[in-house]
C-alpha atoms as one frame of an Amber mdcrd trajectory, in Angstrom:
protein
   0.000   0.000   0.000   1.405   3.334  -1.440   0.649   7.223  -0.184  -0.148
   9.094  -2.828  -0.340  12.929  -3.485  -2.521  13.911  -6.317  -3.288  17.594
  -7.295  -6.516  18.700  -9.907  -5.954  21.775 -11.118  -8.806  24.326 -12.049
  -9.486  23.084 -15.244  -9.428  19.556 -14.109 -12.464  20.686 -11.615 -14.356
  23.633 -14.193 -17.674  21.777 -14.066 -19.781  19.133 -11.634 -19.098  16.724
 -14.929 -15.625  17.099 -14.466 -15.450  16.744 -10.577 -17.302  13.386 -11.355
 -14.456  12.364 -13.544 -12.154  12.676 -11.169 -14.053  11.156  -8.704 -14.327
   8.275 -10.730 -10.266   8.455 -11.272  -9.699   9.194  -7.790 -12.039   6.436
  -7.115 -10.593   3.715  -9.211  -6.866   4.801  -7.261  -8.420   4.234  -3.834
  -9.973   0.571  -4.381  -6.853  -0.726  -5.635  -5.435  -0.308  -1.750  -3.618
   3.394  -1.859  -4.085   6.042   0.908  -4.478   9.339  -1.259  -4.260  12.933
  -0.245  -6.187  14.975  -3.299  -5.248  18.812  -3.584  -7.892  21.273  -5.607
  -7.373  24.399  -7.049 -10.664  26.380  -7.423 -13.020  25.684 -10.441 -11.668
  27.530 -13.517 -12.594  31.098 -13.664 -14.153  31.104  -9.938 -10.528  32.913
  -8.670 -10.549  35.820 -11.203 -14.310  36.394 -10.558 -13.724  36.547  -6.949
 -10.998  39.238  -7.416 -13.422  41.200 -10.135 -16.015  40.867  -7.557 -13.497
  42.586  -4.809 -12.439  45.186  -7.021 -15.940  45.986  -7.465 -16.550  46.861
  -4.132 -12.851  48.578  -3.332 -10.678  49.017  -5.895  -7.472  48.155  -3.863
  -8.861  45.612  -0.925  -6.768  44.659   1.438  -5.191  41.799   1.592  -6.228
  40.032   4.674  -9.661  40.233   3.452  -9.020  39.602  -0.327  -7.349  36.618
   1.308 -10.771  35.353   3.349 -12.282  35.806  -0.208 -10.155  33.905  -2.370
  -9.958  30.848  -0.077 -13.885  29.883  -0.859 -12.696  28.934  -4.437 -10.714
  25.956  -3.019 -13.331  24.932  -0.516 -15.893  25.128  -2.923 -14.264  22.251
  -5.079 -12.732  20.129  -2.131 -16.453  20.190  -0.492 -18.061  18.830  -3.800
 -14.969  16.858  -4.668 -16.180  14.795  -1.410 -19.616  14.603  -1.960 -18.928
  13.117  -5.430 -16.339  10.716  -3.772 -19.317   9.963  -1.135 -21.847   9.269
  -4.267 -19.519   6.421  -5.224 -19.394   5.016  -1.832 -15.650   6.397  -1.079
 -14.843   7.473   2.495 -13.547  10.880   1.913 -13.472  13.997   3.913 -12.530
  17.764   3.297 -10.088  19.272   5.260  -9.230  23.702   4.609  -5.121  24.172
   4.261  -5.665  25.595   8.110  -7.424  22.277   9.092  -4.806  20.527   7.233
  -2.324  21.719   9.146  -0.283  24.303   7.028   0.841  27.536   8.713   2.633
  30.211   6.884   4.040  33.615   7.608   1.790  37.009   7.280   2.018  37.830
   3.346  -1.274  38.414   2.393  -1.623  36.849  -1.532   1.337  35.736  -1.260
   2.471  33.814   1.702   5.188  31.216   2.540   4.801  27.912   4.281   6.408
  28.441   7.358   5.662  24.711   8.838   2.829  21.847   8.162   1.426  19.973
  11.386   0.041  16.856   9.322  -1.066  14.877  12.521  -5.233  15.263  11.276
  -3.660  14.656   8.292  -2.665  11.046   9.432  -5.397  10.429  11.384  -8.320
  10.686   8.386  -5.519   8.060   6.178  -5.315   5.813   9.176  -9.229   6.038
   9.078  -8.903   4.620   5.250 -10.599   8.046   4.306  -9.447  10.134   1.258
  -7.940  13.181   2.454  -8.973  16.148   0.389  -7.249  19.352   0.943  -7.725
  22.622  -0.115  -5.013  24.216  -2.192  -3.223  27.513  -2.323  -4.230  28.699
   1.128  -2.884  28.011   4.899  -3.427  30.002   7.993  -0.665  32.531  10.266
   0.190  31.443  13.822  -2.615  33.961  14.615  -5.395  32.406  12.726  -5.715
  34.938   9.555  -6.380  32.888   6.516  -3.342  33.482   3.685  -3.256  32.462
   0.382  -0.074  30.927  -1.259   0.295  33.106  -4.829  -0.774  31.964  -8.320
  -0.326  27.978  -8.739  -0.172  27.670  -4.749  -2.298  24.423  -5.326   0.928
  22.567  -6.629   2.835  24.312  -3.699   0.801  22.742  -1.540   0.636  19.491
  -2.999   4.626  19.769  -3.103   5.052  20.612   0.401   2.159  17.599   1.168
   4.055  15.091  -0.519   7.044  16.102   1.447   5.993  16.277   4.878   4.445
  12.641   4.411   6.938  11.542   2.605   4.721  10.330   0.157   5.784   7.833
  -2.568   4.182   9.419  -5.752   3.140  12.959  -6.234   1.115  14.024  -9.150
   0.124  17.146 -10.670  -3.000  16.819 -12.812  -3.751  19.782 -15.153  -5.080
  20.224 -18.769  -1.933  19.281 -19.999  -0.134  16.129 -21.194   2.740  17.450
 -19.068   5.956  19.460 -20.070   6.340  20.368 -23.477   9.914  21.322 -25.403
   7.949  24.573 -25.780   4.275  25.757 -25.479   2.706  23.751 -28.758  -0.107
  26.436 -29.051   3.121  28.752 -30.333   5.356  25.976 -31.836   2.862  23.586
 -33.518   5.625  20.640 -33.377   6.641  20.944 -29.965   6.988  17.586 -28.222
   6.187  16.051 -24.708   9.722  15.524 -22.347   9.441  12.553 -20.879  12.181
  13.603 -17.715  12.915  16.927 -16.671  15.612  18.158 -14.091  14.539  20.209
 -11.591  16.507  23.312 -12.371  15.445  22.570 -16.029  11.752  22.927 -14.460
  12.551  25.450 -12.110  14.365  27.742 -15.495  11.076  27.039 -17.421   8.724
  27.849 -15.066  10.449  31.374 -14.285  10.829  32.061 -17.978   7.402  31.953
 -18.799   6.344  28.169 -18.840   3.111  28.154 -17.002   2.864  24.727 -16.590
   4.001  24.666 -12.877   4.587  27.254 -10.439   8.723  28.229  -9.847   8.400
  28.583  -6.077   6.718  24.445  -6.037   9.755  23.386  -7.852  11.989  24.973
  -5.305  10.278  23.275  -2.923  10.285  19.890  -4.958  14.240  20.188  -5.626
  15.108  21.256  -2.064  13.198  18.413  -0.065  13.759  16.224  -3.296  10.065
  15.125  -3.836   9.651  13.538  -7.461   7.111  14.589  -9.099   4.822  13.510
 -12.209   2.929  16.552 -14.125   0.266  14.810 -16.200  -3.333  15.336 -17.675
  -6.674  14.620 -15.848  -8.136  13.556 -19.163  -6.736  10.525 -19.837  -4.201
   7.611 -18.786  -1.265   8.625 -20.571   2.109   9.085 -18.907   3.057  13.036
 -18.329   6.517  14.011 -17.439   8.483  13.331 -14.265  10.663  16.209 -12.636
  13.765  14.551 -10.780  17.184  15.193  -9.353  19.166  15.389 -12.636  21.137
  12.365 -13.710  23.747  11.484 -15.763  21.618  10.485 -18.759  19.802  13.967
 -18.755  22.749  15.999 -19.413  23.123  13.931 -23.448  20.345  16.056 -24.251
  22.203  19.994 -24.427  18.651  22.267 -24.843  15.532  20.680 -22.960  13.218
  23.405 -24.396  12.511  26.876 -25.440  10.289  29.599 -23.104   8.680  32.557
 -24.605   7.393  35.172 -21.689   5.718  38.035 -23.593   4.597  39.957 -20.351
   7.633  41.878 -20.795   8.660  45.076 -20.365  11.875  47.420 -20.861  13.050
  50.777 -18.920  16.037  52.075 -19.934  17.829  55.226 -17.796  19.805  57.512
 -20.769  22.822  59.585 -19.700  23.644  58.193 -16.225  26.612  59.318 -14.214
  29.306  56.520 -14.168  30.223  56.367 -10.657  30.338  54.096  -7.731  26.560
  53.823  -5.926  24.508  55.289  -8.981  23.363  51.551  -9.842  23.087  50.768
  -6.454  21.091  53.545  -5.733  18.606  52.733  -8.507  17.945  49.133  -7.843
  17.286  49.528  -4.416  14.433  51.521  -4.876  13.121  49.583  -7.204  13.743
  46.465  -4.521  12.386  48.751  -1.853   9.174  48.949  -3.965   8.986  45.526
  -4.256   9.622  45.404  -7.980  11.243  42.437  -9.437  13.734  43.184 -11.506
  14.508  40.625 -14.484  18.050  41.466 -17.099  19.999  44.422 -16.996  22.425
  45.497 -19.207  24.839  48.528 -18.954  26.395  49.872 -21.713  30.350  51.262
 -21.821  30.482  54.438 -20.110  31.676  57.799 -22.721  32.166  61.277 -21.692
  31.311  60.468 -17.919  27.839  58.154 -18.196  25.963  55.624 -19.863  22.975
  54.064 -20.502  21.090  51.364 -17.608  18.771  49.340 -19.135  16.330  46.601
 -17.240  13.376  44.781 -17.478  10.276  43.986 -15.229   6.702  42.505 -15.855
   4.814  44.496 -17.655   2.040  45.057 -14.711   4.847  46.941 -12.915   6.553
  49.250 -15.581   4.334  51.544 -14.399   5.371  51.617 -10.937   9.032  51.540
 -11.849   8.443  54.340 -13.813   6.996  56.386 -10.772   9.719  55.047  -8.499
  12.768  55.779 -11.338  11.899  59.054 -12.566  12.552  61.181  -9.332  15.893
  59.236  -9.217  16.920  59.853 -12.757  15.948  63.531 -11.630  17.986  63.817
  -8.882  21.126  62.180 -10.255  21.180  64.236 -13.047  19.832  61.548 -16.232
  18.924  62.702 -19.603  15.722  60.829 -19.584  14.161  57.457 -19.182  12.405
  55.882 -22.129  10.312  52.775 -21.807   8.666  49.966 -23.818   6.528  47.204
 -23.558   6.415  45.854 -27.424   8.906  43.199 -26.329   9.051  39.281 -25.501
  11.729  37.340 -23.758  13.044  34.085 -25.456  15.018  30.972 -23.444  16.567
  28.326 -23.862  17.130  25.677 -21.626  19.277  22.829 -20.639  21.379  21.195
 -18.053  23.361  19.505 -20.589  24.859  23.032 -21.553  27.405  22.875 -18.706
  28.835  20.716 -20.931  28.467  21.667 -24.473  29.758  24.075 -26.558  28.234
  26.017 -28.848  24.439  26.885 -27.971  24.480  30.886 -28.337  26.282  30.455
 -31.533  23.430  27.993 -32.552  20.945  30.521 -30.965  22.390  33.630 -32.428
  22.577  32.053 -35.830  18.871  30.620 -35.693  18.009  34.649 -34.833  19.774
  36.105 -37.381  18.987  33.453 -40.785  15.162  34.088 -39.420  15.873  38.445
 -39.577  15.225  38.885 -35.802  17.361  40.968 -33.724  18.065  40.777 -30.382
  18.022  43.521 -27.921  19.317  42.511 -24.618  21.204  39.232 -23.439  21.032
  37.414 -19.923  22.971  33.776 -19.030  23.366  31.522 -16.450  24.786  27.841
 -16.305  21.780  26.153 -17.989  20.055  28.879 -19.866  20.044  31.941 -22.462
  17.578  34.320 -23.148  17.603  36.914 -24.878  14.932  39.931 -25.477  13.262
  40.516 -29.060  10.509  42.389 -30.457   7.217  40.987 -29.738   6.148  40.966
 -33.374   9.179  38.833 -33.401   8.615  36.658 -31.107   6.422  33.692 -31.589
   8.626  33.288 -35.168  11.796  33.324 -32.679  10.385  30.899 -30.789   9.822
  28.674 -33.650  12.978  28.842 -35.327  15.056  28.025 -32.227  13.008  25.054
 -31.552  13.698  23.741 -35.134  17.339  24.626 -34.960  18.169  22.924 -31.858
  15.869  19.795 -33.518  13.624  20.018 -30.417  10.506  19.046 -32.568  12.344
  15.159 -32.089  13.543  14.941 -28.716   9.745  14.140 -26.660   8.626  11.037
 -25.280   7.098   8.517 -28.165   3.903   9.484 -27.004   4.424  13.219 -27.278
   1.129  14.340 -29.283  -0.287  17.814 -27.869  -3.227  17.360 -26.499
């Protein structure tokens, strides 16, 4: 007998048909002798009407109560999860992420696990009951009700699987799992059947939105191995592991495209010690991520700063740069948000040569310039124009033969 983790993501859950279905899966799991711990997102759409509905009645509510509100889209689909499990006969109870024992620190919308208590947890299994928990919420040490961030529903399957140290974790969605790139942009893409977790982890950030980055931090740093798969059939997904040896024969794993990009760029900045310094920190101070920067050479006493942030917050960085710029004596700040991000990614570049001369060459045979360069150990991306970008995308894939690398099963579904 096995302990399971399974996770049905919004789509999985959109409709009482659907919540059936998985029933039925969940169900069919159970009866063959596993103890299973199911995690629900809300039902598709329910979380963005919830925060329409907010910003109906106060345009900017706060977060504590935002976070009360946005909770009830979970509970909704672990209470009817149950009563479909209960239709079929299946001992199953609902449990909120403060019942099941998951405390995190104050960040309202965006909280951290701080520690999970799973003893009720335990209890329900040793009952033989399905254990269905609500996703992407917890509770402080205080008893406010916090919500874990976009995708917090695989976080807290993640963080399940590890505190019970489960033997299988799964992450159902309405994909087949993880693709070499997004097939609705690159028609040939293929399914991987193994992923790394800092391949994962590189995808996710760079605009993959098949799992959440901060659940594959989790994943990597209490090494839970994990299968992302579809809740629509029986068909393998793709498992994300500790690399191996094997992995690294393959040099790119798969190309990202994040087109909710934006660029700032500071003209005529002083060139001395603290001026950077002094700009970033604000920008960190406003809570602002910041994504690549590039400076160029000083001449005549300045240069040019140039960075980019999501495009929700150019905005913001514009309010918090321009007195700056003012008061250490810039030119002017110019902005622009007709720009995309391309990656590539692959553990198996520590190892290989080659890959931005590959890249660079794809870009240039294809007409497409490229405005700004970032790198790290297993990835490259680079910034293009947007009109660009979904043709960049698909020329890299074919030039680092992606379109052949998937699984044998590796139809988009």
């Amino acid at each position: 007998m096995s302990l399971i983790v399974q996770k049905y993501g919004g789509s999985s859950v959109a409709n009482t048909e659907r919540i059936r279905k998985v029933a039925e899966r969940i169900a069919r799991v159970w009866r063959e002798g596993h103890k299973l711990v199911i995690v629900v997102s809300a039902m598709s759409g329910v979380t963005d009407r919830l925060i329409e509905l907010a910003r109906e009645i106060c345009p900017e509510p706060s977060g504590r109560e935002l976070d009360v509100l946005l909770a009830t889209g979970e509970q909704t689909s672990m209470a009817l999860l149950a009563m479909a499990l209960h239709s079929l006969k299946i001992p199953a109870v609902s449990l909120t992420g403060a019942q099941a024992g998951i405390v995190t620190d104050g960040s309202h919308t965006r909280a951290k696990i701080a520690n999970i208590t799973p003893k009720r947890l335990r209890e329900h299994l040793q009952a033989g009951q399905v254990v269905i928990v609500a996703g992407f919420q917890g509770q402080t040490e205080t008893g406010s009700i916090t919500t874990l961030g976009r995708g917090g529903s695989d976080l807290t399957a993640i963080a399940l699987a590890a505190v019970l140290r489960a033997d299988l974790c799964q992450i159902f969605t309405d994909v087949d799992g993880v693709f070499t790139a997004d097939p609705k942009i690159v028609p040939n893409a293929t399914k991987i059947s193994e992923i790394s977790y800092d391949e994962m982890l590189e995808m996710a950030a760079l605009g993959s939105k098949v799992m959440q980055a901060r659940s594959v931090e989790f994943a990597k740093k209490f090494k839970v191995v994990f299968e992302v798969r579809s809740s629509f059939h029986d068909k393998p997904g793709t498992v994300v592991r500790e690399a191996t040896e094997d992995m690294e024969n393959v040099v790119v794993r798969g190309v990202t495209l994040d087109r909710d990009q934006a660029k700032l760029t500071i003209l005529g900045v002083p060139d001395r010690p603290g001026i950077a310094a002094h700009i970033f920190t604000a920008l960190a101070e406003a809570d602002i991520n910041v994504d690549m920067i590039v400076q160029n050479v000083s001449q005549h006493g300045t240069t040019d700063i140039t960075f980019t942030v999501r495009k929700e917050e150019l905005a913001r960085a514009r309010r918090v740069t321009e007195p700056i710029a003012a008061e250490i004596g810039a030119r002017e700040i110019r902005w622009e948000e007709a720009i995309a991000k391309l990656s590539v990614v692959g553990i198996g570049m520590r190892s290989h040569s080659g890959v931005a001369a590959k890249l660079f060459h794809a870009l240039a045979q294809a007409g497409i310039n490229v405005q700004m360069i970032s790198t790290s150990e297993i990835k490259i991306s680079v910034v293009v124009d947007e009109a660009s970008a979904i043709k960049a995308a698909r020329v890299v894939h074919d030039a680092f033969e992606l379109g052949h690398q998937g699984s044998p099963d590796s139809s988009g579904g």
